[in-house]
C-alpha positions in Angstrom: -72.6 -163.3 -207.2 -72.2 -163.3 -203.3 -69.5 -160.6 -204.2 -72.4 -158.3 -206.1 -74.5 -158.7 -203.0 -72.0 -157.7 -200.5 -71.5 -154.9 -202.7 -74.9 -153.2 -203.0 -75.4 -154.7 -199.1 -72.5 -152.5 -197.8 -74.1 -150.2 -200.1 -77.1 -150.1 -198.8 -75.7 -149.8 -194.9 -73.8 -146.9 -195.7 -77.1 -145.4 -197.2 -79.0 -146.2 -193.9 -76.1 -145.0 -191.7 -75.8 -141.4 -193.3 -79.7 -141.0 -193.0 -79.4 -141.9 -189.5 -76.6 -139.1 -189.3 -79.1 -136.5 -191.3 -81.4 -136.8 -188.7 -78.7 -136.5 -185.6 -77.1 -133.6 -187.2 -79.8 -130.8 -185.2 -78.7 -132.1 -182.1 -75.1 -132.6 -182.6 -74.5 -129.0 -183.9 -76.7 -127.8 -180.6 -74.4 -129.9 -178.4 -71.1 -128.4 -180.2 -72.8 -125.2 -180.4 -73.5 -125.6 -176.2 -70.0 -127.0 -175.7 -67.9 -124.3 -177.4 -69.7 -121.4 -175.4 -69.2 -123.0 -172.5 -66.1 -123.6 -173.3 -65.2 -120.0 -174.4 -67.4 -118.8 -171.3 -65.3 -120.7 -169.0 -62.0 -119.4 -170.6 -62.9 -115.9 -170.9 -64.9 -115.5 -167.5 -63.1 -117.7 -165.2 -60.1 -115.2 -165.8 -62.1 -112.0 -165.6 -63.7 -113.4 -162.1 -60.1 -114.1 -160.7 -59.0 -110.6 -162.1 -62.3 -108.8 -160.9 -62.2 -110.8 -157.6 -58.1 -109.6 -157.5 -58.3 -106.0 -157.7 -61.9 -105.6 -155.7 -59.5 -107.1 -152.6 -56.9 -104.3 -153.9 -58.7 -101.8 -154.4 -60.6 -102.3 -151.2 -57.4 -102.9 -149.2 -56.1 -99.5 -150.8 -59.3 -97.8 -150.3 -59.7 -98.9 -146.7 -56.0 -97.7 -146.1 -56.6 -94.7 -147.5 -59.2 -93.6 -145.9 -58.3 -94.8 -142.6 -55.1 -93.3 -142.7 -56.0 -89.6 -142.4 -58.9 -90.3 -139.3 -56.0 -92.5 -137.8 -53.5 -89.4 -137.8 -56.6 -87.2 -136.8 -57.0 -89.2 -133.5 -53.3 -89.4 -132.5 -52.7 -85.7 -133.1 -56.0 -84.5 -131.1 -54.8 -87.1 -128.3 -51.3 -85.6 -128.5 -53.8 -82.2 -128.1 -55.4 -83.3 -125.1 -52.2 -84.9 -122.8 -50.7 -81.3 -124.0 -53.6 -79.9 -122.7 -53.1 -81.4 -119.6 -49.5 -81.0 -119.2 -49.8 -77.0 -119.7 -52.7 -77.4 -116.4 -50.6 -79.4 -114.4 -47.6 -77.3 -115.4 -49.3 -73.8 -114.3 -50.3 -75.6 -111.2 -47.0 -76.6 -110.5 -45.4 -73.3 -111.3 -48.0 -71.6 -108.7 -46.5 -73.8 -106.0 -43.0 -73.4 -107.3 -43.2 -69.6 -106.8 -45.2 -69.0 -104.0 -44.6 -69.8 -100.2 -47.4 -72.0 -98.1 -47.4 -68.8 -96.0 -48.6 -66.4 -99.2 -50.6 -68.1 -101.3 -52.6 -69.5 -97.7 -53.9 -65.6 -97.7 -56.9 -65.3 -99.5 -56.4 -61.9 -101.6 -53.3 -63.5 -102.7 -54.9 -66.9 -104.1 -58.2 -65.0 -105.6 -55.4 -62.3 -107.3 -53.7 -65.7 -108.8 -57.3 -67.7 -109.4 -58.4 -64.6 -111.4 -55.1 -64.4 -113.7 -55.5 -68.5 -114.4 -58.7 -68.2 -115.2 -58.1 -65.3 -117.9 -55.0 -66.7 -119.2 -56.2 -70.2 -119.6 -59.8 -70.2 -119.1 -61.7 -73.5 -117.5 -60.8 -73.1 -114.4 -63.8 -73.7 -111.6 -61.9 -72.6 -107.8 -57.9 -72.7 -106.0 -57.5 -74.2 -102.8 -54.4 -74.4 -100.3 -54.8 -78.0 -98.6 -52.2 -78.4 -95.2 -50.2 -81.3 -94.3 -53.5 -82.6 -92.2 -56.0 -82.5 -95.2 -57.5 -79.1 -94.4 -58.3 -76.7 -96.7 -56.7 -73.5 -95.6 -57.2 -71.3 -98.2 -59.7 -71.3 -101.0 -61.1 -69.2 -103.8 -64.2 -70.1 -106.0 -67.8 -70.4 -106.1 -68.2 -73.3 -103.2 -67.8 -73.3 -99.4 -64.9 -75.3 -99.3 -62.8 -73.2 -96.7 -61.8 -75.1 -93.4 -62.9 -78.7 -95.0 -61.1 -81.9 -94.7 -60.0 -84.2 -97.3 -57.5 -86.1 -95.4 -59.7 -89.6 -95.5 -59.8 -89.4 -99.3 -57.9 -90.6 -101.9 -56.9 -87.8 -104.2 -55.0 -86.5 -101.3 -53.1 -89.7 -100.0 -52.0 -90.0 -104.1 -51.0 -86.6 -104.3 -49.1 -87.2 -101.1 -47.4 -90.1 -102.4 -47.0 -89.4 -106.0 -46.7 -85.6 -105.5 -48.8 -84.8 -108.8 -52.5 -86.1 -109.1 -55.2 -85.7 -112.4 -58.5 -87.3 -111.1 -61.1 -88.5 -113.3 -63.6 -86.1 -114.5 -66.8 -86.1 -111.4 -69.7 -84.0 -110.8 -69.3 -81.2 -109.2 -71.9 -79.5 -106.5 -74.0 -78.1 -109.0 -74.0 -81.5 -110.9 -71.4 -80.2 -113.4 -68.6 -82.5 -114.8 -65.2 -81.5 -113.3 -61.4 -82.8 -113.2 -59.2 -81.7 -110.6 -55.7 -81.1 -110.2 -53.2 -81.6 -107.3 -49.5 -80.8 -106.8 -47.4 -81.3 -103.7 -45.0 -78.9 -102.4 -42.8 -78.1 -98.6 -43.5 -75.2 -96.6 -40.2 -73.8 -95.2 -40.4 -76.4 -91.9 -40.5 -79.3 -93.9 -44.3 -80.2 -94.0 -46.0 -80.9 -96.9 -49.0 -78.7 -98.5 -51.0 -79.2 -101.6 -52.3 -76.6 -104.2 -55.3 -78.1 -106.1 -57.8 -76.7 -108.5 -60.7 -78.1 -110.3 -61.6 -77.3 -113.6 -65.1 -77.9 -115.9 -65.0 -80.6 -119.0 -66.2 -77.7 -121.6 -62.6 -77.6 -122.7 -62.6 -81.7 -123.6 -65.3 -80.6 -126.3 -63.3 -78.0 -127.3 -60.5 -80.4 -128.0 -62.1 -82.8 -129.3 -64.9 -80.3 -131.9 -61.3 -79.3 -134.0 -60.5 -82.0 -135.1 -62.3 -82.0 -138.5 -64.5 -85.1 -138.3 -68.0 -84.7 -140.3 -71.1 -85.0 -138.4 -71.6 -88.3 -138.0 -68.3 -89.0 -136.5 -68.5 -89.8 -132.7 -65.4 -88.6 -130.8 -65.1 -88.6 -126.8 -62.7 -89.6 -124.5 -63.0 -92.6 -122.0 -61.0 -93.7 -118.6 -58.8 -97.0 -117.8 -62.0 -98.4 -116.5 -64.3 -97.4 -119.6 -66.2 -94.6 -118.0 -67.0 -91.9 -120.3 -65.0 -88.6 -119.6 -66.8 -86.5 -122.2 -70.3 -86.5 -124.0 -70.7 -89.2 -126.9 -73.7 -88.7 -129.4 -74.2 -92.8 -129.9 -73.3 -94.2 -126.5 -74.2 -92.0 -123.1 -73.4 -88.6 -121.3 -70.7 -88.2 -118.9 -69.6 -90.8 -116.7 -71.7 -93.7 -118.2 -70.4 -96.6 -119.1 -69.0 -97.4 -122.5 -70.8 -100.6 -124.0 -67.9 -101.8 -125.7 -64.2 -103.2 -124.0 -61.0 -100.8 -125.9 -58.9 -103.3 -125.4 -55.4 -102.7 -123.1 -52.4 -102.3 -124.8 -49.4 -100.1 -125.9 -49.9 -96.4 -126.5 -50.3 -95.2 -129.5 -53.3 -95.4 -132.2 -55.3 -98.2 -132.9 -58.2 -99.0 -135.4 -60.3 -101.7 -135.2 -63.8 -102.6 -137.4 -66.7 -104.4 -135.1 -70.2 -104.1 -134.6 -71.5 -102.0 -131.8 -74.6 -103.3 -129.6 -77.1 -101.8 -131.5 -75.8 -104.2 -134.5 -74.6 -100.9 -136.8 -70.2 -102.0 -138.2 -68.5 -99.6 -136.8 -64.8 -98.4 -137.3 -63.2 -97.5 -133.8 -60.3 -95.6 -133.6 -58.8 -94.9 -130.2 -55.4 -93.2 -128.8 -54.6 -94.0 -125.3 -52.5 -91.2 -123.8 -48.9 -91.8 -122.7 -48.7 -90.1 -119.1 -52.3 -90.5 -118.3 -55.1 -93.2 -117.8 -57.3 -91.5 -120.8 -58.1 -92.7 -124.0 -59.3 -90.5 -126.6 -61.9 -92.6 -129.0 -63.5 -92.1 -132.6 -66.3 -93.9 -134.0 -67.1 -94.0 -137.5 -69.9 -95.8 -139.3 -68.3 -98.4 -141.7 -70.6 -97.6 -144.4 -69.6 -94.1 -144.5 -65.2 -94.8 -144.7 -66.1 -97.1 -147.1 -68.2 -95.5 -149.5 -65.8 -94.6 -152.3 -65.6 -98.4 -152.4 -68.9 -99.0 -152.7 -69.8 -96.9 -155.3 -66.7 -98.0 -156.5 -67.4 -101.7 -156.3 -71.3 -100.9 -157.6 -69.3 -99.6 -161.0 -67.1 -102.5 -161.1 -70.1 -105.2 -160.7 -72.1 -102.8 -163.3 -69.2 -103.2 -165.5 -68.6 -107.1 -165.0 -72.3 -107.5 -165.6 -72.0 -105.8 -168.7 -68.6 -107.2 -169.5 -70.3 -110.3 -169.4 -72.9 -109.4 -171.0 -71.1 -108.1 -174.2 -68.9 -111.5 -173.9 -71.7 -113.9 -174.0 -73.1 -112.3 -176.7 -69.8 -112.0 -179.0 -69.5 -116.2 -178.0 -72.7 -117.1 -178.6 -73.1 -114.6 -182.0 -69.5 -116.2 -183.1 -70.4 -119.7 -182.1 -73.4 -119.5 -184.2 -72.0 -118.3 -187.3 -68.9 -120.5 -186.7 -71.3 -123.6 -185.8 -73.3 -122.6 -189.4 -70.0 -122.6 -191.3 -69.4 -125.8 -190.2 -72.8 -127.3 -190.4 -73.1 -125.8 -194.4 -69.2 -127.2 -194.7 -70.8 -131.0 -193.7 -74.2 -130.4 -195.5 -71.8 -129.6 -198.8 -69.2 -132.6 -198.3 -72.6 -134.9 -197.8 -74.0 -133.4 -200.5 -70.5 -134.0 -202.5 -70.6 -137.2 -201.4 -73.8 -137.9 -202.7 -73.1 -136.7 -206.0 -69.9 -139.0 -206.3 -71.4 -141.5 -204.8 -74.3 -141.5 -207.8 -71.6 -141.2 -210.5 -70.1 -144.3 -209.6 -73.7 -145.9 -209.4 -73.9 -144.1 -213.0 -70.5 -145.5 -214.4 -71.2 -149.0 -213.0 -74.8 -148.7 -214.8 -72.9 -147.6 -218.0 -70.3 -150.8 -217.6 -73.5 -152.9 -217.3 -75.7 -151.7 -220.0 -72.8 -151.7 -222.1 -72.2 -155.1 -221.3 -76.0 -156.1 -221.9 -75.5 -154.4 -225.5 -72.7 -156.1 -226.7 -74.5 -159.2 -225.0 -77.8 -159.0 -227.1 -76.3 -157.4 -230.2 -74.7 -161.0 -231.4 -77.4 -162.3 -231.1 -79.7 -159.3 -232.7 -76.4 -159.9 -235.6 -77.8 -163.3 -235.8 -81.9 -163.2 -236.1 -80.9 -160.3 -238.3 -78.7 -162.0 -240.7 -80.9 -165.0 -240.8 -84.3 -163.2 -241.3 -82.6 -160.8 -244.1 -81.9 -164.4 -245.5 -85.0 -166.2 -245.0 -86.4 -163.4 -246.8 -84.4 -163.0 -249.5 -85.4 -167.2 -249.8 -89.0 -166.3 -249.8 -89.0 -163.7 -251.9 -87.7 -166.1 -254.3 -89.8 -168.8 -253.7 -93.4 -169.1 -254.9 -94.9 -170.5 -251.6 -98.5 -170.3 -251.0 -98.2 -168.2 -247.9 -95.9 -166.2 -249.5 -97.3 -162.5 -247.9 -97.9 -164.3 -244.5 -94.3 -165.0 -244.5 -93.3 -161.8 -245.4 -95.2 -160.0 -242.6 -93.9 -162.6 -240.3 -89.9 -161.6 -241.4 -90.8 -157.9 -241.7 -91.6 -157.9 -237.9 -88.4 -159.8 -237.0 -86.5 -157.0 -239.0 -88.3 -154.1 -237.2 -87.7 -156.0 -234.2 -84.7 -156.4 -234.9 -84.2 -152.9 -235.3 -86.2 -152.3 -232.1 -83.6 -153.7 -229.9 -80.9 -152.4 -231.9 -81.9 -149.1 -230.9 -82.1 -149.7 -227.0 -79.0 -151.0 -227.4 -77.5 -148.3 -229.0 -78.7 -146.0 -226.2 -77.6 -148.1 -223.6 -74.2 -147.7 -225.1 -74.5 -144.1 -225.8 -75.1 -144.0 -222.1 -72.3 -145.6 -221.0 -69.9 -144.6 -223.7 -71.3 -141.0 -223.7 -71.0 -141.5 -227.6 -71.0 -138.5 -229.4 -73.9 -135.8 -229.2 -75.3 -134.5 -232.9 -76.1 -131.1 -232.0 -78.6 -129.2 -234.2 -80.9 -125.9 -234.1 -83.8 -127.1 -232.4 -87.5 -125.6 -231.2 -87.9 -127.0 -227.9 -91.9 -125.8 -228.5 -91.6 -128.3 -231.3 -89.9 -131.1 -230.0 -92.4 -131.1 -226.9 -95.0 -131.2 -229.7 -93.4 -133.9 -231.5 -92.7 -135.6 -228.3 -96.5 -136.0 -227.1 -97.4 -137.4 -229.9 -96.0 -140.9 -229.1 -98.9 -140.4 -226.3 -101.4 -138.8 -227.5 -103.8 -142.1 -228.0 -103.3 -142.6 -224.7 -103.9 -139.4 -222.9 -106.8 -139.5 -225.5 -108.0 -142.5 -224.0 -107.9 -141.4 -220.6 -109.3 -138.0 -221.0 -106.3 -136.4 -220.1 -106.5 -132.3 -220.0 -103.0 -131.4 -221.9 -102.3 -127.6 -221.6 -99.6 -125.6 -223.6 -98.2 -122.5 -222.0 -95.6 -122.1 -224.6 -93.5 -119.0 -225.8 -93.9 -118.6 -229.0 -90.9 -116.4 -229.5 -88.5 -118.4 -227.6 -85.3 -118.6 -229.7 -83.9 -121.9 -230.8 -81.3 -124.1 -229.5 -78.4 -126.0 -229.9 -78.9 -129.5 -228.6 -79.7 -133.4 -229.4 -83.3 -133.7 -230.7 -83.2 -137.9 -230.0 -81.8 -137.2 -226.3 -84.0 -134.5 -225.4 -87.1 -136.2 -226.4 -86.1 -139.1 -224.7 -85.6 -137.3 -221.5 -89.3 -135.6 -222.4 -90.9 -139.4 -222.8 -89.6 -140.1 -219.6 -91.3 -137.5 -217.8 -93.9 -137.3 -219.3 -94.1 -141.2 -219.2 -94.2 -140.7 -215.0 -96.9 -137.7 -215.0 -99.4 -139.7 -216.7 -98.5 -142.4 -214.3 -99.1 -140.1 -211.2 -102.4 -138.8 -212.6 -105.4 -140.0 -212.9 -107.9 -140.1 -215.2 -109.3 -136.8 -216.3 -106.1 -135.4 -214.8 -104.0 -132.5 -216.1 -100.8 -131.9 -217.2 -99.4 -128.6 -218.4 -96.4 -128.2 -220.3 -94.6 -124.9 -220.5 -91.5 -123.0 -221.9 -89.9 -119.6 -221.3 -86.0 -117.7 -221.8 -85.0 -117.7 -218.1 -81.6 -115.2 -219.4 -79.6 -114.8 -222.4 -77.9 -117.8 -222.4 -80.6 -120.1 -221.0 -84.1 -121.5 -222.0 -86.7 -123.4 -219.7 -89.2 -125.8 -219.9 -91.2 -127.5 -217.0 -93.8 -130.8 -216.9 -96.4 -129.8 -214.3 -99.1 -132.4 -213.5 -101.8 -132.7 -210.4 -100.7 -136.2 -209.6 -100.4 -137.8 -206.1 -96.8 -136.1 -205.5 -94.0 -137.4 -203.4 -92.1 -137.1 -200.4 -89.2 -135.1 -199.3 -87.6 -138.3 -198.9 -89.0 -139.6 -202.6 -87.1 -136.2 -204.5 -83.9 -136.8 -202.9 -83.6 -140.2 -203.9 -85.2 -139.4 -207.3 -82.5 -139.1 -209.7 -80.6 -142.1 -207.9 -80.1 -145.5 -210.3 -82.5 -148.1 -209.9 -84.7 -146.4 -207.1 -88.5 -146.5 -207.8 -91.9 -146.0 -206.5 -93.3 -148.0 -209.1 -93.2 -151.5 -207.0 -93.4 -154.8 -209.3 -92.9 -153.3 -212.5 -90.2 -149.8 -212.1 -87.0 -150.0 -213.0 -85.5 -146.9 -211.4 -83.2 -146.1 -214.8 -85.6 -143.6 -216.1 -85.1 -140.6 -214.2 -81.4 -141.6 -213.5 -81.1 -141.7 -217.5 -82.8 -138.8 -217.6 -80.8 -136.8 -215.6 -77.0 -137.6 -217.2 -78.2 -136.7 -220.0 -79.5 -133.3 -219.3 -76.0 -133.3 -217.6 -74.5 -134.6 -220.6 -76.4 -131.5 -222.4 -75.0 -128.8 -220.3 -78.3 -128.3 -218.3 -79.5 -128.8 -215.3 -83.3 -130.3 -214.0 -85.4 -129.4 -210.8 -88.2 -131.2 -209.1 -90.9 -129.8 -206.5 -93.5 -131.7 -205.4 -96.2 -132.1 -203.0 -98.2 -134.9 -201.4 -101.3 -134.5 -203.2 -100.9 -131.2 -205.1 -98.3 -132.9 -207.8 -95.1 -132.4 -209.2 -93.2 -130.7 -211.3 -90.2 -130.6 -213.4 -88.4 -127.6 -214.8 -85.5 -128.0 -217.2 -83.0 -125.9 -218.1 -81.2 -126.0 -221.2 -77.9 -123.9 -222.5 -78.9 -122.1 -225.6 -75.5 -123.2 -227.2 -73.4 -126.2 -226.5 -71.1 -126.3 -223.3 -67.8 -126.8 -225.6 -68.9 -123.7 -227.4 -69.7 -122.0 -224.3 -66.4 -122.6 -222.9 -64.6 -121.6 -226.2 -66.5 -118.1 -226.2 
């Protein structure tokens, strides 16, 4: 006994723990649904980042090179330009007082013959003067009254003196233009020193400098030792103003470097410094502008990545659904596998017990049987008094007797599946036939009963005692769900060629979702105090048993319904065709 109670107690726990799991199952499928796209997010964008992330760094490193590269070869050739430029002055200078004596070039016809060919050869030039060993100027051609006046005091002449060769820095010349001037040293024939220096306008700087190719917006001028401007710069002064920003000292050559200027714009500086004199020639370039190819580059990449990401999330999460379904359907199956085999072992250990309760009661049925066949055969013989009393009295014995045979004899049919007698049957018929065992009482309760039968549905093969049991037993629970004055409706129809229907409808209370789950299972009932819960469980292995298969819908307060559908012929003869 305590080993039966165990049983149907671990029974029962199982039961309770897989309803619990039922109602779980939403949220566990949204958590495994949540942590395989994170999961696959994770592995699919995490690497596309890195990669993305990788060559945006390339790509800008190349793209930075590349367009660097030309402006950087731009500003060391136009450098290379300029200190040529410079050279060829200082060379014709040089050449002047190379060929000439002190005492010819100090005439003045001589010097303006020479001015005029230097300025139509090489253009640029402003004036030609002859300076003496005491600083005077003692010869002189151009538009300034210069003649006679002495530069001993200052310091382009003591350089040229001592260095024999002087470039100054570009100044403002009488009529407020920009000028550099140009000094060379040389000996008169009794050993003093004299100096040949001219002066010529910046115009030619621009003229360097506007060659070089640049686009508009590129600012290109040229700067001294001390950062004073030598040229005109569109972003940052005129002539001799002072550059905002330090070029830092260094080796010559070209340099690049990215800052921001004082007005907060990033800027790309590129300067040359120049090898034999104190100039630096410097380029300024908006970064925004050298690096637009990789912006517009880097605005397709991010448009792609977006997308990218886009088209990835929705591949995971479209997969992850579908997958997460599959597997949600693969656990709703196995529980509903589960279920099934769990309620044929409940139907096989029902069988072992009602076939043990038949063999039980039929001895003793064997018994009351024998004896009352005897005691009547005894009173049939005997001339007693209450003869007829008697006889009624051993008559209902016997036809109880007979009652209880018969339960028994289903019992065992349901548990030894004994064999079927198939016949041609009229399932309109046999529903008839079967309401009759309660037509007193539907009569009594005023019970509306309504037929919606097919007349020409075709016969059957199938057991007439099963099948109107299995009718009693519904029909037995719609007039329990209805009241009185209620309705039932009964109805039949061919649902194919190889299958007829039937349904029990009634306008009863109804049930549950809960109730029609557990409806079929063996000894569940709503019927507290006096329900069994073998009906319905009968009921359904034997449409089982019949090759069918039986349906309930219901609703709290609308009623129920059963449909059954029966195989026109047998399964074995089904199988066989």
């Amino acid at each position: 006994m305590a080993d039966k109670m165990k049983k149907w107690w671990d029974l029962c726990r199982q039961m309770f723990e897989r309803d619990e799991e039922k109602k779980e199952m939403p949220r566990r499928y949204r958590r495994l649904r949540r942590n395989i796209i994170f999961l696959m997010l994770a592995v699919t964008l995490i690497p596309l980042a890195v990669m993305a992330a990788t060559n945006a760094m390339q790509y800008q490193k190349n793209i930075k090179s590349e367009r660097i590269k030309p402006i950087r070869a731009i500003a060391g050739k136009a450098a290379h330009s300029f200190e040529l430029f410079l050279e060829e002055r200082l060379s014709a200078i040089h050449f002047i007082s190379s060929s000439y004596s002190y005492e010819i070039l100090s005439g003045q016809a001589t010097l303006h013959r020479i001015f005029r060919i230097l300025r139509e050869e090489y253009g640029g030039y402003v004036d030609l003067g002859i300076v003496n060993n005491d600083g005077t100027k003692v010869a002189y051609t151009g538009p300034y009254d210069l003649l006679n006046k002495n530069y001993s005091n200052q310091q382009w002449f003591n350089e040229a003196r001592v260095r024999g060769v002087y470039i100054s820095d570009v100044f403002m010349g009488y009529r407020d233009l920009p000028h550099i001037a140009m000094a060379v040293q040389n000996l008169n024939d009794q050993g003093e020193s004299w100096i040949l220096r001219a002066t010529m306008d910046t115009k030619k700087f621009e003229d360097l400098i506007s060659p070089m190719g640049m686009d508009p917006i590129t600012d290109a001028f040229i700067v001294n030792s001390k950062g004073v401007l030598q040229s005109d710069s569109r972003n940052y002064g005129k002539v001799l103003d002072q550059f905002p920003m330090k070029i830092p000292s260094g080796n010559s050559g070209t340099h690049v470097r990215e800052l921001t200027d004082p007005d907060g714009r990033e800027i790309v500086m590129v300067y040359s410094r120049l090898i034999k004199y104190d100039f630096t020639l410097v380029m300024i370039l908006p970064q925004a502008n050298i690096f637009q190819p990789w912006h517009t580059l880097k605005q397709e990449m991010s448009y792609m990545f977006v997308a990218s990401v886009i088209a990835i999330f929705l591949v995971i999460f479209g997969s992850t659904h579908l997958l997460v379904k599959r597997i949600r359907e693969a656990d709703e199956k196995r529980v509903i596998a589960f279920r099934e085999l769990e309620y044929t072992q409940k139907l096989s250990s029902i069988g072992r017990l009602a076939a043990g309760v038949a063999h039980e009661i039929n001895n003793p049925l064997a018994i009351i049987n024998e004896k009352a066949g005897l005691l009547k055969d005894l009173v049939d013989h005997d001339r007693h008094h209450d003869k007829e009393k008697l006889m009624r009295g051993v008559s209902q014995i016997l036809q109880s007797v007979d009652r209880c045979r018969n339960i028994t004899h289903r019992l065992l049919g349901f548990a030894r599946r004994i064999g079927v007698q198939y016949e041609m049957l009229d399932v309109n018929e046999v529903l008839r036939d079967t309401l009759g065992f309660l037509e007193k009482e539907a009569h009594h309760r005023n019970l509306n009963i309504e037929f919606k039968f097919d007349e020409q549905i075709p016969k059957i093969s199938s057991d007439r005692g099963q099948l109107q049991q299995v009718i009693l037993n519904i029909l037995t629970n719609a007039f329990a769900a209805v009241e009185d004055g209620g309705q039932i409706v009964l109805s039949t129809w061919e649902k194919d060629d190889q299958t007829v229907a039937l349904a029990i409808r009634d306008n009863g209370h109804g049930m549950t979702e809960e109730t029609m789950r557990q409806i079929f299972e063996p000894f569940f009932t709503t019927k507290k105090g006096y329900g069994t819960g073998l009906g319905l469980s009968i009921t359904y292995g034997i449409i089982k048993k019949l090759g069918g298969e039986i349906k309930v819908d219901s609703k709290i307060d609308q009623g129920t319904t059963f449909t059954i559908f029966l195989p026109k012929t047998p399964p074995g003869e089904m199988e066989n065709e």
